[in-house]
C-alpha positions in Angstrom: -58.6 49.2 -246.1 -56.5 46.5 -244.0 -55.3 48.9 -241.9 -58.5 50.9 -240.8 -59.5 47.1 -240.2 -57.1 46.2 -238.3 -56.9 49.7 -235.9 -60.8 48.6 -235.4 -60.1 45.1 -234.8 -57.7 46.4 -231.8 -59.9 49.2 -231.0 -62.4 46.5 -229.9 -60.2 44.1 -228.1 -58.9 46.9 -226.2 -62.7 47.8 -225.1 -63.2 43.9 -224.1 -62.5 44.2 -220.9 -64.9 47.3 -220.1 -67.8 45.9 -221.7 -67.1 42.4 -219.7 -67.5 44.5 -216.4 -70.7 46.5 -218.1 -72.2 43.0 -218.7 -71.8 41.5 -214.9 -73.1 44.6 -214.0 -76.4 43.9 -216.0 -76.4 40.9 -215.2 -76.6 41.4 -211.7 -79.3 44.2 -211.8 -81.0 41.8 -213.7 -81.2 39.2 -211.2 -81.5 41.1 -208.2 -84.9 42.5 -210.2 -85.7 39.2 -210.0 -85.1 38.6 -207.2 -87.3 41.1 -205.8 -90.2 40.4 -207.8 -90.4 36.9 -206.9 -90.2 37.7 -203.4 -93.2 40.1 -204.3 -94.8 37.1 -205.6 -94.4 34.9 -203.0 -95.7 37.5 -200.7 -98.8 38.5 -202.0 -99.5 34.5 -202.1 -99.1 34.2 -199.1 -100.7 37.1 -197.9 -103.7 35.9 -199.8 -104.1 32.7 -197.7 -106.5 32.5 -195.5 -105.5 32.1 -192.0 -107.4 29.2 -190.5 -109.9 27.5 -193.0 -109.9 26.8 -196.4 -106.6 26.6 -197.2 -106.1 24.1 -199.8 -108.9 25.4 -201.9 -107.9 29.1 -201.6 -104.1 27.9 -202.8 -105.5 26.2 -205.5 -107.6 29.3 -206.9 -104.6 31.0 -206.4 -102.4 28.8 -208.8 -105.6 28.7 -211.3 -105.7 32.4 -211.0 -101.4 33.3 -211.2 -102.2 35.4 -214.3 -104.7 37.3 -212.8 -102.7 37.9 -209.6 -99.4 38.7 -212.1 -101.4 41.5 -213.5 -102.7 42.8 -210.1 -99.3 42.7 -209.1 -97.7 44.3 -212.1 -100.4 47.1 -211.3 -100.2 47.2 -207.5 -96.0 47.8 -207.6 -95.8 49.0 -211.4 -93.7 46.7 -212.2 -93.5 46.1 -216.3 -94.9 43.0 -217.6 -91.6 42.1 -219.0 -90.8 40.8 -215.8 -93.5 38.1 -215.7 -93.2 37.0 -218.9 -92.0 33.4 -219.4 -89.0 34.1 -221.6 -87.6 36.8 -218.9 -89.1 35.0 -216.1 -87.9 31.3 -216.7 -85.9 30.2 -214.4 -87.6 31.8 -211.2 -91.0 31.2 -212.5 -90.4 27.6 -212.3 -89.0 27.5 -209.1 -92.0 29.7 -208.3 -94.3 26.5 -209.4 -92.5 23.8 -207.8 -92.5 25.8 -204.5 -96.6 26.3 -205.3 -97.3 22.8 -206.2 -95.0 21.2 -203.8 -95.6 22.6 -200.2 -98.3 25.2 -198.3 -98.4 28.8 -199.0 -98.4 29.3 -195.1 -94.8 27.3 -195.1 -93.1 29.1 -198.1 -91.2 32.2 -196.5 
């Protein structure tokens, strides 16, 4: 029993090093999926903005509304919801809200 133990002790160091290049590889498809649904985000926002008046009040509704827009989006690309969820979406999302509470929709971009 030691042995077969052992031989799959070593069978999994010996794997290490191809499942550490798997996992960078994941890892980076996962953030350039974020990557682009963000900019998706921040597109449509700003897309949304009127052009002259109103601005302020439209960017509001907009922030009020981000769930609404999410799901238009996530129907609009078919994008899963996975990727707007909070636990997947962390990091980005709250970038995403201090770039939407911080600054103009017409700026961002």
């Amino acid at each position: 029993m030691f042995e077969a133990e052992q031989a799959d002790l070593l069978q999994d160091l010996s794997t290490l090093p191809q499942n550490g290049t798997i996992r960078k590889v994941n890892e980076l498809v996962k953030r350039a999926r974020l990557v682009k649904v963000h900019a998706i985000i921040i597109s449509h926002l700003k897309n949304e903005m009127p052009s002259v008046f109103g601005k302020g009040t439209k960017q509001q509704e907009l922030i009020n509304g981000l769930a609404e827009e999410f799901t238009k989006l996530q129907r609009m690309y078919k994008i899963p919801a996975v990727y707007f969820s909070l636990s997947f979406f962390f990091f980005s999302y709250n970038m995403l809200f201090n770039e939407l509470f911080s600054s103009s929709f017409s700026k961002i971009g």
